[in-house]
PDB file of N, CA, C and O in Angstrom:
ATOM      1  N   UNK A   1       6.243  -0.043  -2.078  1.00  0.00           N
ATOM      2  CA  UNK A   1       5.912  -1.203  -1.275  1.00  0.00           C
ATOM      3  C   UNK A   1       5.062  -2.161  -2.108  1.00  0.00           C
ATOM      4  O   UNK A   1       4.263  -1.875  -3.000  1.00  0.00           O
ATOM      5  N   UNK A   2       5.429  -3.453  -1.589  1.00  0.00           N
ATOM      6  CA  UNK A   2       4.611  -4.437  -2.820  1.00  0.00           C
ATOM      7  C   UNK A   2       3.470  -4.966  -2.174  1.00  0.00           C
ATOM      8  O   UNK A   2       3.624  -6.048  -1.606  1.00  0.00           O
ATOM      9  N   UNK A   3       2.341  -4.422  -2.141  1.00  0.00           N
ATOM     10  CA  UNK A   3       1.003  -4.967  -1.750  1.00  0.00           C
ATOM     11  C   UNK A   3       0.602  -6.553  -1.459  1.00  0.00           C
ATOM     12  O   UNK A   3      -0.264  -6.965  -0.687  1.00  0.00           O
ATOM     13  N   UNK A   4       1.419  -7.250  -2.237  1.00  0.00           N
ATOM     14  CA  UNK A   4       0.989  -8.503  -1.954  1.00  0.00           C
ATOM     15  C   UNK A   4       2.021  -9.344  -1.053  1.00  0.00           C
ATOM     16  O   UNK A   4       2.169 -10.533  -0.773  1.00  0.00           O
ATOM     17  N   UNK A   5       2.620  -8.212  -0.759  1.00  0.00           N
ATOM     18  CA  UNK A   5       4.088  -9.098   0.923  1.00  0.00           C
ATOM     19  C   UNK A   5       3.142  -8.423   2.151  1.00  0.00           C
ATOM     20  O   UNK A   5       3.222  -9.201   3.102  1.00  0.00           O
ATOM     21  N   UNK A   6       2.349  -7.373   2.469  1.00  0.00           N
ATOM     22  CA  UNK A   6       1.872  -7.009   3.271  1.00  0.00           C
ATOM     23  C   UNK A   6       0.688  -8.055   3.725  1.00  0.00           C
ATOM     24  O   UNK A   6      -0.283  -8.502   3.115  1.00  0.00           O
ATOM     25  N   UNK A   7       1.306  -8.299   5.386  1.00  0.00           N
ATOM     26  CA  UNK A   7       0.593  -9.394   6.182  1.00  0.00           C
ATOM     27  C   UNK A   7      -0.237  -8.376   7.026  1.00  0.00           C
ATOM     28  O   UNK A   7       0.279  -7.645   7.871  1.00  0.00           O
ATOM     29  N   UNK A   8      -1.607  -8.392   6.716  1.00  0.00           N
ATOM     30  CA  UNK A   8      -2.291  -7.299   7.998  1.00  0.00           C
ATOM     31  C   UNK A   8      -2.625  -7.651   9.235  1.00  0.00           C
ATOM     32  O   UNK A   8      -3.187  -8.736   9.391  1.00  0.00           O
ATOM     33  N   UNK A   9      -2.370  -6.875  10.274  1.00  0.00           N
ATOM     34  CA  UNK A   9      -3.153  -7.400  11.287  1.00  0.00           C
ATOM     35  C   UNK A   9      -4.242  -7.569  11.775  1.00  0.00           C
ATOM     36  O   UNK A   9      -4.483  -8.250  12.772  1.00  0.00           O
ATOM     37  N   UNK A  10      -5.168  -6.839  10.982  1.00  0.00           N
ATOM     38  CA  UNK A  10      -6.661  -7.172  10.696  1.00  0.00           C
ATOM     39  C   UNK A  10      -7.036  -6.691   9.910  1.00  0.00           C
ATOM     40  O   UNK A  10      -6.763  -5.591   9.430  1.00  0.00           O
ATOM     41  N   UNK A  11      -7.959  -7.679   9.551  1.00  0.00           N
ATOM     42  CA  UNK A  11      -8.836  -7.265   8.383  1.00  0.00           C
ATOM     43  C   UNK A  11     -10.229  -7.108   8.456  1.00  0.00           C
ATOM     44  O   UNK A  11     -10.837  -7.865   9.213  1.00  0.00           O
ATOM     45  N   UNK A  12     -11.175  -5.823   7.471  1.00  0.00           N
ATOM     46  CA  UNK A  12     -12.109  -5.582   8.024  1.00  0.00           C
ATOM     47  C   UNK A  12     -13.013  -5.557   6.626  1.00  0.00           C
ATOM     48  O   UNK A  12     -12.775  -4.644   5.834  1.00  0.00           O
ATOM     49  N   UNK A  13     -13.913  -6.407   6.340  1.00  0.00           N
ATOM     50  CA  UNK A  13     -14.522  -6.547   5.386  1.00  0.00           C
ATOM     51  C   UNK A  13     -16.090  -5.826   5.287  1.00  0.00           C
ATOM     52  O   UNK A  13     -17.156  -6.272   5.710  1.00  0.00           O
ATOM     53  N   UNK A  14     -15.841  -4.697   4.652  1.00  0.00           N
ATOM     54  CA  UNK A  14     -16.350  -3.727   4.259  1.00  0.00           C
ATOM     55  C   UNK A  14     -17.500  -3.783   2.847  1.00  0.00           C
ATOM     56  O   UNK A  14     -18.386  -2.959   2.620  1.00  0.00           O
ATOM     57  N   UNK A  15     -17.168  -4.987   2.044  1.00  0.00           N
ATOM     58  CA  UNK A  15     -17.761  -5.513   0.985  1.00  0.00           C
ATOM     59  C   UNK A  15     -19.618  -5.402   0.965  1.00  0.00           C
ATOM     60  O   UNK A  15     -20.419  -5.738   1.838  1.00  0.00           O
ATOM     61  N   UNK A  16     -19.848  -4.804  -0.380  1.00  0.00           N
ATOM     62  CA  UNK A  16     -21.423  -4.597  -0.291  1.00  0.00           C
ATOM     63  C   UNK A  16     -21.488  -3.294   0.507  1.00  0.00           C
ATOM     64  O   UNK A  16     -22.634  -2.899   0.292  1.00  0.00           O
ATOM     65  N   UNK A  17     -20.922  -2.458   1.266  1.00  0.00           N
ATOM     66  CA  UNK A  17     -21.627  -1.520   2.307  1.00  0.00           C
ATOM     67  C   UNK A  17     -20.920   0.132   1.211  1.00  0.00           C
ATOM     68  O   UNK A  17     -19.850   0.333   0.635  1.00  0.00           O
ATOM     69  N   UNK A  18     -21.919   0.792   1.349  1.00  0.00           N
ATOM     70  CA  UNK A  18     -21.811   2.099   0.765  1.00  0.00           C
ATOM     71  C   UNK A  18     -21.745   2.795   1.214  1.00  0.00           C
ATOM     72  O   UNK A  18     -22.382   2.829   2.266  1.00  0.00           O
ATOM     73  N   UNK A  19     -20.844   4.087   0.791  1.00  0.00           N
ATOM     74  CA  UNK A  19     -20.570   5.519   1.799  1.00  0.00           C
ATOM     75  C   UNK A  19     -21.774   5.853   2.676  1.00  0.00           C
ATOM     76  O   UNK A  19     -22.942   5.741   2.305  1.00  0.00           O
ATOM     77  N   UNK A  20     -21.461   6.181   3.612  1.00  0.00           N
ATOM     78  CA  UNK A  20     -20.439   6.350   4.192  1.00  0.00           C
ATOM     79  C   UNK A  20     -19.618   5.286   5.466  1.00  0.00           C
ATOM     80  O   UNK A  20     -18.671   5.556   6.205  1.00  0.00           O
ATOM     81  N   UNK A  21     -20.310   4.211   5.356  1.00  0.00           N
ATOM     82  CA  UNK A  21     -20.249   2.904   6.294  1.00  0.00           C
ATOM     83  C   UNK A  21     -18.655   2.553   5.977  1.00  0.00           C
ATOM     84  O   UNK A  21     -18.021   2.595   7.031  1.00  0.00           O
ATOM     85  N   UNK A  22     -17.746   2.187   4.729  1.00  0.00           N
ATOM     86  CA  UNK A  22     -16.902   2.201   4.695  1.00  0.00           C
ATOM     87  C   UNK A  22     -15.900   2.773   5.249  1.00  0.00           C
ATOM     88  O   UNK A  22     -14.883   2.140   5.533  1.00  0.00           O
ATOM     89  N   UNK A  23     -16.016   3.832   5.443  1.00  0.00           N
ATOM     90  CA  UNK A  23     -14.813   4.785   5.924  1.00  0.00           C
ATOM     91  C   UNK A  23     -15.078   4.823   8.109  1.00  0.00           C
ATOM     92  O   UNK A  23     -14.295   4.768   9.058  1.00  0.00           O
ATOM     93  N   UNK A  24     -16.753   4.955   7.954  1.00  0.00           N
ATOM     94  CA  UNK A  24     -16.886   4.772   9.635  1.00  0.00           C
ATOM     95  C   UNK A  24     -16.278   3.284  10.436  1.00  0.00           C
ATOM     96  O   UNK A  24     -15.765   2.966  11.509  1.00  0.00           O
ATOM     97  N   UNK A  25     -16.584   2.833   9.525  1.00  0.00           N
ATOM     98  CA  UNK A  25     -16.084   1.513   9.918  1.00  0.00           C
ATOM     99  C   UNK A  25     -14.702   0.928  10.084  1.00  0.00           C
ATOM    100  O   UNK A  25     -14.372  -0.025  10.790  1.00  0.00           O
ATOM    101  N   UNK A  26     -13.896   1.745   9.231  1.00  0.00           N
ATOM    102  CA  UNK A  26     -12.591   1.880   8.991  1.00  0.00           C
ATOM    103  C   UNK A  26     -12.166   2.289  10.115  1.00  0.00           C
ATOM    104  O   UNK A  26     -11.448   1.548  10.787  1.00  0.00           O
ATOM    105  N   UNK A  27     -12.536   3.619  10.583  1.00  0.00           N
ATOM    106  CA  UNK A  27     -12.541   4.783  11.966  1.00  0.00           C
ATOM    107  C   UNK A  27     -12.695   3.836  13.531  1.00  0.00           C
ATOM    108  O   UNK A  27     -12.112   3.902  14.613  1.00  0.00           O
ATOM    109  N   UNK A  28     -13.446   3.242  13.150  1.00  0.00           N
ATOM    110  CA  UNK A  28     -13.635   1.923  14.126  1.00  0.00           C
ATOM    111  C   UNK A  28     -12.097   1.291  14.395  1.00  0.00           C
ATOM    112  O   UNK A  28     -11.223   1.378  15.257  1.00  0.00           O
ATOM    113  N   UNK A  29     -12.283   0.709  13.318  1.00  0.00           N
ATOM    114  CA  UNK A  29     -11.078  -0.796  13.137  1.00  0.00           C
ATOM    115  C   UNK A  29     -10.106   0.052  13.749  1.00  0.00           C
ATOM    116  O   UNK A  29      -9.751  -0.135  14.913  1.00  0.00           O
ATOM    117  N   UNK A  30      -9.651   0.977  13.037  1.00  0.00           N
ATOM    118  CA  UNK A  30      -8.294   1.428  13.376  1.00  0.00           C
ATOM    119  C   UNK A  30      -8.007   1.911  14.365  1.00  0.00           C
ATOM    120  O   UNK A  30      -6.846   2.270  14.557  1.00  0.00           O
ATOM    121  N   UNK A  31      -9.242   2.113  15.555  1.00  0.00           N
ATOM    122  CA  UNK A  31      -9.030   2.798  16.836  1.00  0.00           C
ATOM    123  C   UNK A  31      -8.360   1.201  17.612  1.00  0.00           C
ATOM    124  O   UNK A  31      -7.514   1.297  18.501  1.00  0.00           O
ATOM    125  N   UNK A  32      -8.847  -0.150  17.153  1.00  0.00           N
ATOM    126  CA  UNK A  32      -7.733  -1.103  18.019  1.00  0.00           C
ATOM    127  C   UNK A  32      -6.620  -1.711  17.635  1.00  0.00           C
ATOM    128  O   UNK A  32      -6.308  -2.844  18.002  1.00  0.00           O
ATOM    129  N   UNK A  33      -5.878  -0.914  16.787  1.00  0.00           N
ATOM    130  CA  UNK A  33      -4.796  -1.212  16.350  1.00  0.00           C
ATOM    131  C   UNK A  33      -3.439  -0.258  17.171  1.00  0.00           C
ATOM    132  O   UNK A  33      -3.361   0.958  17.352  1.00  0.00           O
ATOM    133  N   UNK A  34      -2.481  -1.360  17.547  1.00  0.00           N
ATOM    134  CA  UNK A  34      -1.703  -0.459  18.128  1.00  0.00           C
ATOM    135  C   UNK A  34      -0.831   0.344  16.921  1.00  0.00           C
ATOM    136  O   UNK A  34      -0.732  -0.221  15.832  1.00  0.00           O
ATOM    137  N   UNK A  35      -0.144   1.784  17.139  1.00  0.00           N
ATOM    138  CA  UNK A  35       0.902   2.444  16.032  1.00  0.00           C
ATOM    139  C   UNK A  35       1.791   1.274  15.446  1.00  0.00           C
ATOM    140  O   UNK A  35       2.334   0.259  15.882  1.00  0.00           O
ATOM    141  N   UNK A  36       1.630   2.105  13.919  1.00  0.00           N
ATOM    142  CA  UNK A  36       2.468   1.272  13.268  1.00  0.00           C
ATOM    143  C   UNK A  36       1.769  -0.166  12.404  1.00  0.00           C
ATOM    144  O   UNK A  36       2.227  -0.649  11.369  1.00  0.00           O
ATOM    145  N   UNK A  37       0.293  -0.755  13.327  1.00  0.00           N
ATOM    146  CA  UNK A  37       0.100  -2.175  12.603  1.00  0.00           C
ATOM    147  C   UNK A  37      -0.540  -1.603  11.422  1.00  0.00           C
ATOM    148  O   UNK A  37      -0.600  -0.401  11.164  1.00  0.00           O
ATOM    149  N   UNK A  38      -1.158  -2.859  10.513  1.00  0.00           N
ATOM    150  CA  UNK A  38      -1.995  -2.413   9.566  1.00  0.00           C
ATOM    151  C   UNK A  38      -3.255  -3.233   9.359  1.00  0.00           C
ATOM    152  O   UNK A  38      -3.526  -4.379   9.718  1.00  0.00           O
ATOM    153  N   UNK A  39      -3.934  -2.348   8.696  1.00  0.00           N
ATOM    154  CA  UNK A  39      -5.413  -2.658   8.394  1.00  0.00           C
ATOM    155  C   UNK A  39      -5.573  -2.895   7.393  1.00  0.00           C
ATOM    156  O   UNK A  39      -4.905  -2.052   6.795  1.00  0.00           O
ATOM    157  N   UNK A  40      -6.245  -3.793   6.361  1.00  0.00           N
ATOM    158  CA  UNK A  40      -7.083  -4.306   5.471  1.00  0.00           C
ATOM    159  C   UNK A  40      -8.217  -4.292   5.880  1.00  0.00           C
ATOM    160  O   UNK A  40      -8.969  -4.730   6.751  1.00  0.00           O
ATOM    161  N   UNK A  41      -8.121  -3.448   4.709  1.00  0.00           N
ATOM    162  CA  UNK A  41     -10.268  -3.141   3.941  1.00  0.00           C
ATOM    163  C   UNK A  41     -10.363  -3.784   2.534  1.00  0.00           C
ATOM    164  O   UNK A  41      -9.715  -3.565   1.510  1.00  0.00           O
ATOM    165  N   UNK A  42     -11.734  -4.955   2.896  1.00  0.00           N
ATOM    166  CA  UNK A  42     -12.238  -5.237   1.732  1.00  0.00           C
ATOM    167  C   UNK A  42     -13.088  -4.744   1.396  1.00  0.00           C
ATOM    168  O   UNK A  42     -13.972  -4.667   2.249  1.00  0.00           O
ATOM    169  N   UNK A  43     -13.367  -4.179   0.180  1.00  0.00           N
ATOM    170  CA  UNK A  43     -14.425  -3.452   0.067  1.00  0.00           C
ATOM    171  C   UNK A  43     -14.946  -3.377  -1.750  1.00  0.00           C
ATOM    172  O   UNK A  43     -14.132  -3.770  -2.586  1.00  0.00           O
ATOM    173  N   UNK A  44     -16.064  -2.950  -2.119  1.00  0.00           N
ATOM    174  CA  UNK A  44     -16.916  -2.768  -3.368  1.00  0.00           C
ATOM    175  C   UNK A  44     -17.389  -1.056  -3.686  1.00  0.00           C
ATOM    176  O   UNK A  44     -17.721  -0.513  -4.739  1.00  0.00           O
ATOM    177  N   UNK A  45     -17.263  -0.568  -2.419  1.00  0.00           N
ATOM    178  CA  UNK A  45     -17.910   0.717  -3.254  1.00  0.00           C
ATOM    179  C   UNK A  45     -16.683   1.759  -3.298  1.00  0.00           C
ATOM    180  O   UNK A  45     -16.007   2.210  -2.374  1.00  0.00           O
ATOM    181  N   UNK A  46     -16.625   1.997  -4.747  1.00  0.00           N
ATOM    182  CA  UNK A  46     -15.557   2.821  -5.264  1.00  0.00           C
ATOM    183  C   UNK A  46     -15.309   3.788  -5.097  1.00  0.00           C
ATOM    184  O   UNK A  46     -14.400   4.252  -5.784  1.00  0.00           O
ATOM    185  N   UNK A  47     -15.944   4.615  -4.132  1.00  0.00           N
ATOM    186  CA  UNK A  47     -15.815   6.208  -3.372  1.00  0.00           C
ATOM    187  C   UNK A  47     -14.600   5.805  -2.436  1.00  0.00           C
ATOM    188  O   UNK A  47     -13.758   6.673  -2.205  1.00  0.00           O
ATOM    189  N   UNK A  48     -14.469   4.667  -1.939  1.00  0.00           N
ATOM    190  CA  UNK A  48     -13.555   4.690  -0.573  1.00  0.00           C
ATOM    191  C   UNK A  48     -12.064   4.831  -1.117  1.00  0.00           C
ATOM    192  O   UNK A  48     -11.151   5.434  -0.554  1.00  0.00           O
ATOM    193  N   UNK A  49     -11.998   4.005  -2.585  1.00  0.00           N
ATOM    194  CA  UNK A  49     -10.763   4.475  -2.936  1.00  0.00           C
ATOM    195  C   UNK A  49     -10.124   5.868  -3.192  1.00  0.00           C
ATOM    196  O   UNK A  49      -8.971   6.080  -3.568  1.00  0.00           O
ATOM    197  N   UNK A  50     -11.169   6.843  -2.894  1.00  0.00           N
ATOM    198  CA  UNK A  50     -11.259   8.330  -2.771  1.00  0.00           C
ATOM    199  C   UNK A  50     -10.740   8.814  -1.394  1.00  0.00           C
ATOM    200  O   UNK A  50      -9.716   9.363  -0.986  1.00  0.00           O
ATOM    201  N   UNK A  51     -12.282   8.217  -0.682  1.00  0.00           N
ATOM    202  CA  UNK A  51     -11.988   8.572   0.526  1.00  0.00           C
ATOM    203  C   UNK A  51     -11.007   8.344   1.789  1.00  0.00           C
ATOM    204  O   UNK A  51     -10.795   9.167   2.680  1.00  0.00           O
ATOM    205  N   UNK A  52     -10.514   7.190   1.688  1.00  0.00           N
ATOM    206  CA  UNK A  52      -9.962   6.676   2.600  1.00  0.00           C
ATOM    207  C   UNK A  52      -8.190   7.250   2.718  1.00  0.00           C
ATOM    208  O   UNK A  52      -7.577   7.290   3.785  1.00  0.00           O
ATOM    209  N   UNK A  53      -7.559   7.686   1.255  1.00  0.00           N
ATOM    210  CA  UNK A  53      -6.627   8.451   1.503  1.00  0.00           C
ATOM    211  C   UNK A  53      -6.144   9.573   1.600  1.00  0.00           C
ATOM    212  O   UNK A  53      -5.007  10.029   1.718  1.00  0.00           O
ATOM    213  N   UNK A  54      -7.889  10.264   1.487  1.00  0.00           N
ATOM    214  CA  UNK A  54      -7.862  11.569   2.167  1.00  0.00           C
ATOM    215  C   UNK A  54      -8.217  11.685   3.603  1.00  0.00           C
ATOM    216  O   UNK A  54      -8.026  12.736   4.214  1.00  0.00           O
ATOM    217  N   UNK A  55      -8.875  10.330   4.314  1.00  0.00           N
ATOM    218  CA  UNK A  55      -9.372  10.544   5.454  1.00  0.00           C
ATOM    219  C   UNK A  55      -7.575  10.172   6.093  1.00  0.00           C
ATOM    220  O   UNK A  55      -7.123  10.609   7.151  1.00  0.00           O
ATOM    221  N   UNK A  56      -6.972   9.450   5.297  1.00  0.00           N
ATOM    222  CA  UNK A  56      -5.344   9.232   6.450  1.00  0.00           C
ATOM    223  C   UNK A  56      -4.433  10.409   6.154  1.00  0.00           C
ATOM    224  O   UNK A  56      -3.395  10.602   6.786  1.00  0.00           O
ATOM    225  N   UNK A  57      -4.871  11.209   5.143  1.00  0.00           N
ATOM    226  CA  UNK A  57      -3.986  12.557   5.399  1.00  0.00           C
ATOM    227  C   UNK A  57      -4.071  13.009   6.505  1.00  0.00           C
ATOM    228  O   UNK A  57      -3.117  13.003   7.284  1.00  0.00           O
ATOM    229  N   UNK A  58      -5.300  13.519   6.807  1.00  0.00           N
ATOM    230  CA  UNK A  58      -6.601  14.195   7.624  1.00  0.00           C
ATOM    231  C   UNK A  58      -5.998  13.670   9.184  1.00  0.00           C
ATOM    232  O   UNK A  58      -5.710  14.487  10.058  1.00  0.00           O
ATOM    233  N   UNK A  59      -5.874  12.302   9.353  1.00  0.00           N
ATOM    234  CA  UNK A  59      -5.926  11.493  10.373  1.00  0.00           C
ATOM    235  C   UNK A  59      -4.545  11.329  10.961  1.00  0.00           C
ATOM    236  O   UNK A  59      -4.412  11.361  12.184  1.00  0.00           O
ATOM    237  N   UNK A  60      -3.290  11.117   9.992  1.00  0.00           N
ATOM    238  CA  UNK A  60      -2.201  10.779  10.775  1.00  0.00           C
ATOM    239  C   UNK A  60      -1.815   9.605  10.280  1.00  0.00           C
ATOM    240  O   UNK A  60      -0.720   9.198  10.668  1.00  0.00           O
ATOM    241  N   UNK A  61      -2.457   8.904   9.475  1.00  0.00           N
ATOM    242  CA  UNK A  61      -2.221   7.478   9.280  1.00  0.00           C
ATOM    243  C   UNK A  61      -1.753   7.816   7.971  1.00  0.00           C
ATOM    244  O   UNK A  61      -1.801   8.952   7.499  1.00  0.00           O
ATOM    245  N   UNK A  62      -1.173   6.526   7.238  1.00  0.00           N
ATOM    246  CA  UNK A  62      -0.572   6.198   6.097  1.00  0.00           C
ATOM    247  C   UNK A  62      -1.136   5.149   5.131  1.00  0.00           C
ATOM    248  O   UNK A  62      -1.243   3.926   5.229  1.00  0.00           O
ATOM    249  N   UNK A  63      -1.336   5.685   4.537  1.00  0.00           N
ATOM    250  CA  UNK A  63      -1.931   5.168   3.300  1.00  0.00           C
ATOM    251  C   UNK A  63      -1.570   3.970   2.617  1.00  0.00           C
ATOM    252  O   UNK A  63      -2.453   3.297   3.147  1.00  0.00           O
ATOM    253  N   UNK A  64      -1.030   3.210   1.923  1.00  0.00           N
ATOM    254  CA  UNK A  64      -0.248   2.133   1.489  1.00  0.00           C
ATOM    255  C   UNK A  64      -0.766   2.050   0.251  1.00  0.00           C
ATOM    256  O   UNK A  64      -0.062   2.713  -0.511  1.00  0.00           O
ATOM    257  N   UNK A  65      -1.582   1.594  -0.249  1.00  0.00           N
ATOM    258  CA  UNK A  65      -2.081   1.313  -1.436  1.00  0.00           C
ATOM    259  C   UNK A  65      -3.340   0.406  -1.359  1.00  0.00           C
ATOM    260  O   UNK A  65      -3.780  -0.100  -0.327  1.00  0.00           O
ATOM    261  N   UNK A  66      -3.920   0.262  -2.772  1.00  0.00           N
ATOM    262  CA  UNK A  66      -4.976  -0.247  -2.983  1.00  0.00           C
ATOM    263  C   UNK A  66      -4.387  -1.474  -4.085  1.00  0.00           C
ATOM    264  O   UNK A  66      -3.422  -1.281  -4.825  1.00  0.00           O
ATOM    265  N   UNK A  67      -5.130  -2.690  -4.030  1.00  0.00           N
ATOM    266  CA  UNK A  67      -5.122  -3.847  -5.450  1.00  0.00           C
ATOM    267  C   UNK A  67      -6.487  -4.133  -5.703  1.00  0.00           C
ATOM    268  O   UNK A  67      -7.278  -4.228  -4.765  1.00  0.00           O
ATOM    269  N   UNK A  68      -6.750  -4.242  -6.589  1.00  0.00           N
ATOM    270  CA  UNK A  68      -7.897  -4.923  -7.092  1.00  0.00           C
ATOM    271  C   UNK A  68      -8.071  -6.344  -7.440  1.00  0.00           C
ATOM    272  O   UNK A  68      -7.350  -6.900  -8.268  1.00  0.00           O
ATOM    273  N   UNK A  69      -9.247  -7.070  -6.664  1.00  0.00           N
ATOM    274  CA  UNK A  69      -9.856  -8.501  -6.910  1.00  0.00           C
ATOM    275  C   UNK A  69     -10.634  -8.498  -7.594  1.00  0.00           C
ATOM    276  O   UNK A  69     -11.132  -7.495  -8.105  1.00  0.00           O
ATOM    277  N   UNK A  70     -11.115 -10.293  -7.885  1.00  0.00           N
ATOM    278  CA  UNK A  70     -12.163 -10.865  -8.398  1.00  0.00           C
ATOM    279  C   UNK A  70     -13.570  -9.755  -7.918  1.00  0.00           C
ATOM    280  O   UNK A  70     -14.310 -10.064  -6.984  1.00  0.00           O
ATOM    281  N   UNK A  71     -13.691  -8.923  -8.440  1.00  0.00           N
ATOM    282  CA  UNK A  71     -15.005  -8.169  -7.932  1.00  0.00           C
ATOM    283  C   UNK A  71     -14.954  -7.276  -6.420  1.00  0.00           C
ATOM    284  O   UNK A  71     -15.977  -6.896  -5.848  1.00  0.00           O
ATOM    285  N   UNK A  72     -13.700  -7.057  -5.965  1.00  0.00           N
ATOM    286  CA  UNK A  72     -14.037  -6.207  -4.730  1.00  0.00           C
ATOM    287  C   UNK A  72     -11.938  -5.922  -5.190  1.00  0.00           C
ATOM    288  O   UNK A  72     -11.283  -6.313  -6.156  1.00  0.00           O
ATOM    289  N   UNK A  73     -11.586  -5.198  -4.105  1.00  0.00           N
ATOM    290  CA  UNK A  73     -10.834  -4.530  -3.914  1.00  0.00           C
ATOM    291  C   UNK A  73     -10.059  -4.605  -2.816  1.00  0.00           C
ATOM    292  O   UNK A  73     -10.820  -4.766  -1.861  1.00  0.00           O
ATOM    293  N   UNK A  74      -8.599  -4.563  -2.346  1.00  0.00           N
ATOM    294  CA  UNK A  74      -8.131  -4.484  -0.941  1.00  0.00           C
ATOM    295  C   UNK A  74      -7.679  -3.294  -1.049  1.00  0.00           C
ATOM    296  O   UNK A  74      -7.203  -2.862  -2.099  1.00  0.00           O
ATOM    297  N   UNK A  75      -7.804  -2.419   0.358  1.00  0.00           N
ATOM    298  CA  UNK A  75      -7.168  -1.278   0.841  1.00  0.00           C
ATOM    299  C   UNK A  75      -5.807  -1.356   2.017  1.00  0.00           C
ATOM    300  O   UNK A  75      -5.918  -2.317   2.777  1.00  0.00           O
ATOM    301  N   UNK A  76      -4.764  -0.621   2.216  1.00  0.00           N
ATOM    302  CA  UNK A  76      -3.903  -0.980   2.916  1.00  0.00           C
ATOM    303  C   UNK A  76      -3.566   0.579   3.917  1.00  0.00           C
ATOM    304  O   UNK A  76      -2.982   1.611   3.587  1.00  0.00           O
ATOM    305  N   UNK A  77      -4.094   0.254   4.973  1.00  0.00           N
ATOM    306  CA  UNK A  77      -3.835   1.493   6.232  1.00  0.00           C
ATOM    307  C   UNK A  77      -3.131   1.256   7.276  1.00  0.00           C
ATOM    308  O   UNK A  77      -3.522   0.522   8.183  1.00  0.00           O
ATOM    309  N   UNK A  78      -2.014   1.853   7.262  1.00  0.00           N
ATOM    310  CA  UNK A  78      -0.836   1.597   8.407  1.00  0.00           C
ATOM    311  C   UNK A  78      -0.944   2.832   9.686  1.00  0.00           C
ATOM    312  O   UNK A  78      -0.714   4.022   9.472  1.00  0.00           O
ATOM    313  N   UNK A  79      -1.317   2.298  10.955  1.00  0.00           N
ATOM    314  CA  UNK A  79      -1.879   3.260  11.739  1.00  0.00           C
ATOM    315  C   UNK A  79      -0.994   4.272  12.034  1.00  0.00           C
ATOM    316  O   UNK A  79       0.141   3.833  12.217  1.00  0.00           O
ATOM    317  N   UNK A  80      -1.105   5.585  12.158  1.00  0.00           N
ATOM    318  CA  UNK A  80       0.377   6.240  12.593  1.00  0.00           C
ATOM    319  C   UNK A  80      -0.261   7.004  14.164  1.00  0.00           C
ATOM    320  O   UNK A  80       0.498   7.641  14.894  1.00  0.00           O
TER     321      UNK A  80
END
């Protein structure tokens, strides 16, 4: 899948905040998403690119991928 055709349905800017706020916050977002939409996480602290696709094994959700920006990062979570 090509990261930069993916239109999210929300996005949740995570930027500056350190484990474990990233991933709770994530846990948040994704509880108002109906199955199937997706989530964007912006974010800076480099554990989440760890955590976050072990927390959608864990969870049911799907992973998509990560790109890297000017100084922060996008994450891509498709709710399952």
């Amino acid at each position: 899948m090509d990261l930069d055709t993916i239109t999210p349905d929300q996005t949740l800017d995570a930027k500056g905040l350190s484990c474990p706020m990233p991933l709770l916050r994530t846990k948040k977002e994704i509880n108002r998403l109906n199955t199937g939409q997706i989530l964007e996480i912006l974010g800076t602290d480099p554990g989440s690119k760890n955590d976050l696709p072990g927390w959608c094994a864990r969870s049911g959700h799907t992973y998509l991928g990560a790109k890297d920006d000017d100084g922060f990062f996008h994450l891509f979570i498709k709710k399952g």
